[in-house]
N, C-alpha and C positions, 0 to 999 in steps of 0.2 A: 204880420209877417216880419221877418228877421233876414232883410238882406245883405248880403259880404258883397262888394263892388273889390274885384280883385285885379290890381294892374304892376305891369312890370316899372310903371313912370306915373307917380303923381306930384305934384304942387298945389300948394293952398289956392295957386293960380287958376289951373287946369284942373282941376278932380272934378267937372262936370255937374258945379254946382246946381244950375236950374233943375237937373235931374236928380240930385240929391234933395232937395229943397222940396220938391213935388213928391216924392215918397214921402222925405217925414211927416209936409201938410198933411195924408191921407192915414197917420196914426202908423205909420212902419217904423222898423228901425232898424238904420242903417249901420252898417261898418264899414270903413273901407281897410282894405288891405294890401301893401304895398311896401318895397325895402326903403324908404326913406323916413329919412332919422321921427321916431316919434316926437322931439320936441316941437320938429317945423309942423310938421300934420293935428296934432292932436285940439289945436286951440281954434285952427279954423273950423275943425268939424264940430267940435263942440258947439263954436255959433249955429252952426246947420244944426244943429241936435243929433248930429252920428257921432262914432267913436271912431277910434285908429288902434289898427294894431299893423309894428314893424312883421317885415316878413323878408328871412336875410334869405335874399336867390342872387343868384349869378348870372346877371342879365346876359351876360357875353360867352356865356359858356356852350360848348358844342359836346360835351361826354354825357352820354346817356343816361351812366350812373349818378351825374351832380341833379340832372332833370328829376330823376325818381326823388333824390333826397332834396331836392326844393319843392317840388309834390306834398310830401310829407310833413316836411316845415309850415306850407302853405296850411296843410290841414290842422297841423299844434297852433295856427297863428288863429285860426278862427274857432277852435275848439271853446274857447270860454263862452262865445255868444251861438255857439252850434246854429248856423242860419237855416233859415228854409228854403232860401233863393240861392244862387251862388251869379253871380254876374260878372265875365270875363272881360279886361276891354286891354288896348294894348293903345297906346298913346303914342301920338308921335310928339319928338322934338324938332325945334326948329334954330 
C-alpha cells in the first residue's frame, strides 16, 4: 500500500512519527505531504523510510477559489507516488 499523510502543519518534530514508523515496519510506503520547505522534511522522513513532497496551500485563506486550486496542487504534489490511502490530519500548534 502507498500511503499520502496530508497535513496543513508538519515538522520533523510532529509528523507523527510512531505512526509513520509502524507503516513502513509493515512493508508500506509512506509520503507525507505538506507546505513546508522540502529541505527541513525530506531528511527526517527519509530515516523513517517515507518521502516528502512540498505542497504550496494557503493555510489562511478564506476564497473558495484558492481551496479548489490548493485541491489541485495537493493532487500534482502526490501524483508521482499516486497512493492508495490518502490520510488527512490537521495539526495543531502550540
Amino acid at each position: 500500500m502507498k500511503l499520502a499523510m496530508v497535513t496543513t502543519y508538519a515538522t520533523p518534530s510532529n509528523m507523527r512519527r510512531e505512526l509513520l514508523e509502524a507503516v513502513v515496519a509493515r512493508g508500506h510506503r509512506v509520503t507525507v505531504v505538506s507546505p513546508e520547505p522540502a529541505g527541513a522534511m525530506q531528511g527526517a522522513l527519509a530515516a523513517l523510510g517515507g518521502t516528502y513532497r512540498e505542497w504550496p496551500v494557503n493555510r489562511t485563506g478564506i476564497d473558495p477559489a484558492e481551496d479548489v486550486r490548493s485541491a489541485i496542487a495537493c493532487t500534482r504534489s502526490c501524483a508521482p507516488s499516486v497512493p492508495t490511502s490518502c490520510w488527512s490530519t490537521r495539526s495543531r500548534r502550540c
